[in-house]
C-alpha positions in Angstrom: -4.5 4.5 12.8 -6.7 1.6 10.5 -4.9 -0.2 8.6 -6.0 -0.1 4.4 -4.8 -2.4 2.0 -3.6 -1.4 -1.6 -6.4 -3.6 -3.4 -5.3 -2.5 -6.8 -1.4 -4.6 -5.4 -3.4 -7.5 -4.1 -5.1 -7.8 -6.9 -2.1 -8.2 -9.1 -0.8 -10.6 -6.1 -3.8 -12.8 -7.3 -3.2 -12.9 -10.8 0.1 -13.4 -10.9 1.0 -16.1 -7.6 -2.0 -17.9 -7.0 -4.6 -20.1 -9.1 -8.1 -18.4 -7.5 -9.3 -16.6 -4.7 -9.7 -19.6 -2.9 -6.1 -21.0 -3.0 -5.1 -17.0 -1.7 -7.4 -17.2 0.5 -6.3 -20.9 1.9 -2.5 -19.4 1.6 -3.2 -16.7 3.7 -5.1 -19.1 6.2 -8.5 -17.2 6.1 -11.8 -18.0 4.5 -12.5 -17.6 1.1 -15.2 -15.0 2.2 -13.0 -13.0 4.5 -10.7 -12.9 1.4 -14.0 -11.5 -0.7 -14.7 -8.7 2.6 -10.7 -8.0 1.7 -11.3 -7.0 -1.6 -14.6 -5.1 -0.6 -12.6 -2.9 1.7 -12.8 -4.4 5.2 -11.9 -7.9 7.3 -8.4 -6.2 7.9 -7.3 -7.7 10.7 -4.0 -9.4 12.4 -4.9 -12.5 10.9 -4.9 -11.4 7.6 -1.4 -9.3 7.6 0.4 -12.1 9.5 -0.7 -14.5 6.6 0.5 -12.2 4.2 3.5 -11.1 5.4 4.4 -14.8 5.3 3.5 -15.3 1.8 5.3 -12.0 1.1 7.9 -13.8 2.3 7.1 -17.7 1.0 6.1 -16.3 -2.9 8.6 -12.9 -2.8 5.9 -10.1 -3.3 6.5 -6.9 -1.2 4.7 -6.5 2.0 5.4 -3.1 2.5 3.4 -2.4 -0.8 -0.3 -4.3 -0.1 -0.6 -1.3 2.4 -1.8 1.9 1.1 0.7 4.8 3.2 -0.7 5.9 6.2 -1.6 10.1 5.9 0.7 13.1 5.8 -0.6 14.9 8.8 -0.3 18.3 8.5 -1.8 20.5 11.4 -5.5 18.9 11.4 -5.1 17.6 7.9 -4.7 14.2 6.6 -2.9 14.1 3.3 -2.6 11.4 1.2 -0.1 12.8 -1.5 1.5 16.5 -2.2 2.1 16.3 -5.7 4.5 19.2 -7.1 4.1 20.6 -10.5 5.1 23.1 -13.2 3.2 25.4 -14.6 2.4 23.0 -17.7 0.9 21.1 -14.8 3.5 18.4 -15.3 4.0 16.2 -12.0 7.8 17.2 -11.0 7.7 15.2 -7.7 5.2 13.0 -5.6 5.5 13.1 -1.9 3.7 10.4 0.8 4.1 8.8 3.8 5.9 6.0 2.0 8.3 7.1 -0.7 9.0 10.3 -2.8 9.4 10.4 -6.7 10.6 12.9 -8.8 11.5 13.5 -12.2 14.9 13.6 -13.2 16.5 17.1 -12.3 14.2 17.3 -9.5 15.5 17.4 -6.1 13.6 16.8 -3.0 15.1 17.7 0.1 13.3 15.8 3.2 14.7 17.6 6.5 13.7 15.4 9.6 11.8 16.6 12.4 14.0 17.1 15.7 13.0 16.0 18.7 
């Protein structure tokens, strides 16, 4: 499965651990235009993760979150979310690959497949 990048998290990253795109970029130990292809949606590679999961680690941002969650896969379908609501249309629960979050009163019972 590709790899994507939460761009909205990494941009946030920017603002709030380095001085420019250029000192990320230098951080990271890519080029200040592969950092530029990042935030236009490609240049994913190995390179790239490894140098952020050690700045995860060097500056204390979360690693786990500059990747968007990979797809619910339901028979040929690939889900990003299942959002649950009332009939207000009032989001009870959010469900993805990643994490669940619910309201308060809301329960969300997960049973595991069985091999």
């Amino acid at each position: 499965m590709t790899i994507e990048l939460d761009l909205e998290y990494l941009k946030e990253i920017l603002k709030t651990y380095y001085k420019s795109k250029s000192d990320m970029a230098k951080c990271i130990g890519i080029t200040r235009s592969h950092l530029q292809e990042v935030f236009n949606g490609r240049g994913v590679g190995p390179k790239l993760l490894e140098g952020l999961k050690e700045q995860a680690n060097s500056k204390g941002f979360i690693y786990e979150q500059c990747l968007l969650p990979q797809p619910i896969i339901m028979g040929d379908k690939k889900i990003a979310s299942i959002e649950i609501t009332d009939s207000n249309n009032n989001l009870l629960a959010s469900i993805s690959s990643r994490d669940i979050i619910s309201e308060k009163n809301t329960t969300v019972i997960v049973v595991p497949h069985e091999d």
